[in-house]
KEKE-3310 file (N, C-alpha, C; in steps of 0.2 Angstrom, whole numbers, plus 5000, padded with zeros to 4 digits):
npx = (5640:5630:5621:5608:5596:5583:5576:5566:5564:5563:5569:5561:5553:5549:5543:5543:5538:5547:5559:5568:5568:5569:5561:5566:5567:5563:5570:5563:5574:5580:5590:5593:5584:5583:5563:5560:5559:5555:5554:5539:5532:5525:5525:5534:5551:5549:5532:5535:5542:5533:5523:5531:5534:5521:5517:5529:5528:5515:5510:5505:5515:5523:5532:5547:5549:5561:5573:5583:5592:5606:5608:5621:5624:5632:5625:5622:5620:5625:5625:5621:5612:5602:5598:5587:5584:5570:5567:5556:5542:5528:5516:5508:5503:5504:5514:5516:5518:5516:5515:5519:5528:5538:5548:5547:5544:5554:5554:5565:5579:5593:5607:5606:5595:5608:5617:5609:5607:5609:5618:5631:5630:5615:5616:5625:5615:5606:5614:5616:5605:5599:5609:5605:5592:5596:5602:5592:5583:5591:5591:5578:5576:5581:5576:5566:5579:5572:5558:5549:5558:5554:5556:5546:5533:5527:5515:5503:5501:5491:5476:5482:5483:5479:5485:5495:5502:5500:5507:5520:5536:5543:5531:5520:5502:5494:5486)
npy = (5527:5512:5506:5496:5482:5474:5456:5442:5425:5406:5392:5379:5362:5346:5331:5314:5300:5296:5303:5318:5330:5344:5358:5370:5383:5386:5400:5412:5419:5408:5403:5393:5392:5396:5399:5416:5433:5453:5461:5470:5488:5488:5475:5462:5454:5440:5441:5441:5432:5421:5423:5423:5410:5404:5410:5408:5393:5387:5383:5383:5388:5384:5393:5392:5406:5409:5402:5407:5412:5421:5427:5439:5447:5457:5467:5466:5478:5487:5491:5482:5464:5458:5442:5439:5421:5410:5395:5383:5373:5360:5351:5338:5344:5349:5353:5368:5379:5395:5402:5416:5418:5411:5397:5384:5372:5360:5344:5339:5327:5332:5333:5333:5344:5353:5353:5356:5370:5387:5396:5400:5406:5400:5388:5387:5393:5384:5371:5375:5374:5363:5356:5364:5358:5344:5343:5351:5337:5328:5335:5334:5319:5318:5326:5345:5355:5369:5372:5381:5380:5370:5370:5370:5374:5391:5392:5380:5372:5376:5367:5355:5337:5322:5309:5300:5302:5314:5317:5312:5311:5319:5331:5332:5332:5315:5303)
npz = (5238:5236:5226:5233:5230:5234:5241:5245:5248:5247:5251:5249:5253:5253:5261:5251:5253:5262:5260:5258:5247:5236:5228:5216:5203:5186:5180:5170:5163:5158:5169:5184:5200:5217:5224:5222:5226:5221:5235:5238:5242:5258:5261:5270:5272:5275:5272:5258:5255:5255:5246:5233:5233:5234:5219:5211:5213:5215:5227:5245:5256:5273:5283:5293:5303:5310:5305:5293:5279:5271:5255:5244:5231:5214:5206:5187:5180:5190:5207:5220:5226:5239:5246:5256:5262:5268:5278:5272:5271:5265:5261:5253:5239:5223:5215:5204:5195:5190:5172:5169:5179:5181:5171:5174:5188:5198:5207:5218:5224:5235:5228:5214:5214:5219:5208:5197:5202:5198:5199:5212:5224:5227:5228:5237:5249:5248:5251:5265:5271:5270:5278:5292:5292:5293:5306:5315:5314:5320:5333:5338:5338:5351:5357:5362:5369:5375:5378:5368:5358:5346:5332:5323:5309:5305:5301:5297:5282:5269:5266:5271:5274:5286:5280:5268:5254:5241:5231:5218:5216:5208:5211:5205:5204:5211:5200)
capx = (5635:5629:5613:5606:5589:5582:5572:5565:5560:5561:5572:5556:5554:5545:5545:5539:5540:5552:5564:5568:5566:5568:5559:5569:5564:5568:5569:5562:5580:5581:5596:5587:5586:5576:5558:5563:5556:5558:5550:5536:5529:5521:5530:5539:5553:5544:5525:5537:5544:5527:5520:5534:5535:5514:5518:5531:5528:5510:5514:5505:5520:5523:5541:5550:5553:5567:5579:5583:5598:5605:5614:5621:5629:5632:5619:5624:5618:5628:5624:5621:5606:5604:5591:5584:5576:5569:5565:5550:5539:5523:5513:5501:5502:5506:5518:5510:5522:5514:5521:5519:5533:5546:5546:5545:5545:5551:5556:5572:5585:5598:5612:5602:5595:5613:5619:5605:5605:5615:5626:5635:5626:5613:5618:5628:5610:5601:5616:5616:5597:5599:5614:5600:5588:5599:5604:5586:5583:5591:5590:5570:5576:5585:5571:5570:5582:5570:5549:5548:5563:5551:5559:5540:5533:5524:5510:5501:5501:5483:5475:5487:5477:5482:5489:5494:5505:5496:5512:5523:5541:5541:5530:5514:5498:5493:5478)
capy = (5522:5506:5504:5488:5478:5466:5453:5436:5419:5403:5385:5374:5354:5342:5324:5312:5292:5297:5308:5326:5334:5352:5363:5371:5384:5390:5407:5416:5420:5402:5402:5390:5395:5395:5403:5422:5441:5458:5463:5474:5490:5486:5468:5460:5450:5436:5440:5441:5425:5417:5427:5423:5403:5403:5415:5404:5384:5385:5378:5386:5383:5387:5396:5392:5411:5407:5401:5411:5411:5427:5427:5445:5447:5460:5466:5467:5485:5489:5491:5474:5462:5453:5440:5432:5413:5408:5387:5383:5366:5360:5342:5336:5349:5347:5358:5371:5386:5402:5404:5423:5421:5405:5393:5379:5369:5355:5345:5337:5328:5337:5330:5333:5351:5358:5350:5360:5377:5390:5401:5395:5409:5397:5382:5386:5393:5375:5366:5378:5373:5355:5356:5365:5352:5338:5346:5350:5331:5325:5336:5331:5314:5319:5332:5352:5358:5374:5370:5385:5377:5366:5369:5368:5380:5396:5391:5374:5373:5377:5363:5348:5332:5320:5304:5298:5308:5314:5321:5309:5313:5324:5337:5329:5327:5308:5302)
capz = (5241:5234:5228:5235:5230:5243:5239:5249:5246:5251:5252:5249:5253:5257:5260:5250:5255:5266:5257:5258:5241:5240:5223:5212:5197:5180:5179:5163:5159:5160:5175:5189:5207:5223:5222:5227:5220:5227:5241:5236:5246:5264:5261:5276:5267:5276:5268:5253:5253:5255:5240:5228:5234:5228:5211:5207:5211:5215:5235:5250:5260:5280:5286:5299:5301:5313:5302:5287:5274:5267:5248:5243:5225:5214:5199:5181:5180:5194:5214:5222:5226:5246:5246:5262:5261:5272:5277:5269:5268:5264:5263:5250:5235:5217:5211:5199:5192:5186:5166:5172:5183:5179:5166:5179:5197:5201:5216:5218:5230:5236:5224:5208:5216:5220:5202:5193:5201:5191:5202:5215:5228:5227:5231:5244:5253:5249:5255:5271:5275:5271:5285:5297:5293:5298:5313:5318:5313:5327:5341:5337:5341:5360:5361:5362:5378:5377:5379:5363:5352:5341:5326:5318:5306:5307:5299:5295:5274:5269:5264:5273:5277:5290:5280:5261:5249:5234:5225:5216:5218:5205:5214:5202:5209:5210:5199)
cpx = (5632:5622:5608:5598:5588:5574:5570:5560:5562:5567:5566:5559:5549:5548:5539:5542:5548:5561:5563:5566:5566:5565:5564:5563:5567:5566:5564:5567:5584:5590:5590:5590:5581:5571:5561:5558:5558:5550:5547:5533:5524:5523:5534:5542:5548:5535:5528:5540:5538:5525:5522:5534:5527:5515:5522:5531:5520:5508:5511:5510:5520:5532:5542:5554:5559:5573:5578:5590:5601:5612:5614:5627:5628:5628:5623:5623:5621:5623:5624:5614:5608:5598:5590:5579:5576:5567:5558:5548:5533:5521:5507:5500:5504:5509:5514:5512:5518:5519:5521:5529:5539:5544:5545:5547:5547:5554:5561:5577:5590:5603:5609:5602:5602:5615:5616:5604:5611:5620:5627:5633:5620:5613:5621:5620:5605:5606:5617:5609:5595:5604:5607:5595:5590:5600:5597:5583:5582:5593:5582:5570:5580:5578:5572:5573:5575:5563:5548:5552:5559:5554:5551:5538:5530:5519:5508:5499:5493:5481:5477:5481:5484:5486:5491:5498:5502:5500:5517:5532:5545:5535:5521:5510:5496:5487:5475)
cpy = (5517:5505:5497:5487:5474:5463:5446:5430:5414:5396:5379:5367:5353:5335:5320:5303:5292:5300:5314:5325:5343:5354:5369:5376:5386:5397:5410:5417:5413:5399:5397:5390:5394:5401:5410:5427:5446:5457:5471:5481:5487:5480:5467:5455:5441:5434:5440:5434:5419:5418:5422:5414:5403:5406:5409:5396:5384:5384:5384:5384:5389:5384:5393:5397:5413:5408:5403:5410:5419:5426:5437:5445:5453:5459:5469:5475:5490:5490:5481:5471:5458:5449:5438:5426:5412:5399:5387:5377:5367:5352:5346:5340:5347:5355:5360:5378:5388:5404:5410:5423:5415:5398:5386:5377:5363:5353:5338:5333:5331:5338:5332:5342:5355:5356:5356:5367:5380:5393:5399:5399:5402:5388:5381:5387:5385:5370:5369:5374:5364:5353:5357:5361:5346:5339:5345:5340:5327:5328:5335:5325:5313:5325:5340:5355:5365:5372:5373:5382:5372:5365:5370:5376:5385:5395:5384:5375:5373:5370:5354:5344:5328:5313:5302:5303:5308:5320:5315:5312:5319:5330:5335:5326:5317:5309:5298)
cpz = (5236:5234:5229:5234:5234:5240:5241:5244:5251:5247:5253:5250:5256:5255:5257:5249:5256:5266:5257:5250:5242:5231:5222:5205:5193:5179:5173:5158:5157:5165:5180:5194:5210:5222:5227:5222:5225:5230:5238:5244:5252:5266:5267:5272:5270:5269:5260:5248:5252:5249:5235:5227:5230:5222:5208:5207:5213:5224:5239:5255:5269:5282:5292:5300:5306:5310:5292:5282:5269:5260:5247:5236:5220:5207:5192:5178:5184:5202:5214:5226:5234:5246:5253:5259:5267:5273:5276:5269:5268:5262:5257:5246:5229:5215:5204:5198:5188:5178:5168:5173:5182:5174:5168:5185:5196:5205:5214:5225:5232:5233:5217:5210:5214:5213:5197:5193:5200:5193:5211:5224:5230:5230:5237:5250:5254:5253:5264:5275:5277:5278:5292:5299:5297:5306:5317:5318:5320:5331:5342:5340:5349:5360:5362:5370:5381:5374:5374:5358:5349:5336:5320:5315:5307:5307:5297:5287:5274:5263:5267:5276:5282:5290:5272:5258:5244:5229:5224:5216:5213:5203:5209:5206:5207:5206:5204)
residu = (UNK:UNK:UNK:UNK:UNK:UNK:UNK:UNK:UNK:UNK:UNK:UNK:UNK:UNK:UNK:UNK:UNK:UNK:UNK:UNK:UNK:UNK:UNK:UNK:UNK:UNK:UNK:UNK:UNK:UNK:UNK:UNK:UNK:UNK:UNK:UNK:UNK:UNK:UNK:UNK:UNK:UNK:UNK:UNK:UNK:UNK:UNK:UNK:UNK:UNK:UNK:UNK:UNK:UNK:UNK:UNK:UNK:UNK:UNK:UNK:UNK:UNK:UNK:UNK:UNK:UNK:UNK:UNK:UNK:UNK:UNK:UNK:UNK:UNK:UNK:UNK:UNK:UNK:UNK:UNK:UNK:UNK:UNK:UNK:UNK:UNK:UNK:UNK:UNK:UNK:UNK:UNK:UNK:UNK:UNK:UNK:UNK:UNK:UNK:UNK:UNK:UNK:UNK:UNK:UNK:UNK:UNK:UNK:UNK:UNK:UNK:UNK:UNK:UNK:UNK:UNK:UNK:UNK:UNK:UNK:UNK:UNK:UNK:UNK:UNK:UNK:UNK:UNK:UNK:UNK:UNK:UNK:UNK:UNK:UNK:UNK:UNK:UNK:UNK:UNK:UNK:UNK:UNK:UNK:UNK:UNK:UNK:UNK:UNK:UNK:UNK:UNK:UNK:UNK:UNK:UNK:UNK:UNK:UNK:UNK:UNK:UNK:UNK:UNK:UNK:UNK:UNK:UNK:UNK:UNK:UNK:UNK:UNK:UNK:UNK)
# end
C-alpha cells in the first residue's frame, strides 16, 4: 500500500488593468510553484488552501470551491503526494510572502507564470484553470443557463473596495 500525503492550495489571480495575472512562489528549496501545504488536523482541503495562500503570499483570497485541479506525483522518500488547488482570486492587496514559509510572491501573466514554475505537474494545473477561466469568461458573456451557475466565489476577499487598483502589476502596493 502506498503511503500518500494530501495537501491543498490554490491557482491565485487577479486582474490588474485588465489582465489576468496569476501569483507564483518560491519555495524554500528554491523550486517555484503555486501557494499549497499539507492539510493540517480538522483541516478541509478547502480551509487548507485558504490558509496556505495567506502563510505564503500574504492575499485574503476567495475560492471558487467549485472548480478545483488535482496534481498527484511521487515523493522523494518514497509513497506519493496528491495536491488539490483550488481557483482562487482576490482585488486590491499587495502581495506580501511570509520568509517563514517561501522565499517569495509574485504575480505574473500566464506565459511568464508557466515559463517559471519548476515541475511540469504544476504547470499543467495553472494552464488547466486559465482554460476554466476563459470558458467561464464567456458563458458570463451569454449568461448562466442555470440561475445557481455564477461562476462567482465563495467568499468576497476581506478587505475589497469598490473601484481603483492599488497593486501595480507586480503584486506591489501603490504609494
Amino acid at each position: 500500500m502506498t503511503n500518500m500525503e494530501y495537501s491543498a492550495g490554490g491557482v491565485l489571480f487577479t486582474h490588474v488593468r485588465g489582465r489576468r495575472l496569476y501569483v507564483i512562489v518560491t519555495e524554500l528549496d528554491g523550486h517555484t510553484g503555486l501557494p499549497k501545504g499539507h492539510i493540517e488536523p480538522g483541516e478541509t482541503p478547502r480551509m487548507t488552501a485558504l490558509r496556505e495562500i495567506r502563510e505564503e503570499t500574504g492575499i485574503r483570497a476567495a475560492l471558487y470551491p467549485e472548480i478545483s485541479f488535482e496534481e498527484r506525483y511521487p515523493l522523494p522518500h518514497g509513497g506519493e503526494k496528491q495536491v488539490t488547488y483550488f481557483l482562487a482570486t482576490y482585488r486590491h492587496q499587495a502581495l506580501c510572502p511570509e520568509p517563514r514559509h517561501v522565499r517569495g510572491a509574485e504575480l505574473l501573466p500566464l506565459g511568464e507564470a508557466l515559463r517559471r514554475l519548476t515541475f511540469p505537474g504544476a504547470r499543467r494545473v495553472l494552464q488547466e484553470a486559465d482554460t476554466a477561466l476563459r470558458v467561464m469568461e464567456r458563458s458570463a458573456h451569454q449568461g448562466p443557463k442555470d440561475p445557481g451557475a455564477t461562476g462567482k466565489p465563495l467568499v468576497a476577499p476581506a478587505g475589497a473596495k469598490s473601484s481603483g487598483d492599488e497593486t501595480d502589476e507586480r503584486g506591489h502596493g501603490k504609494e
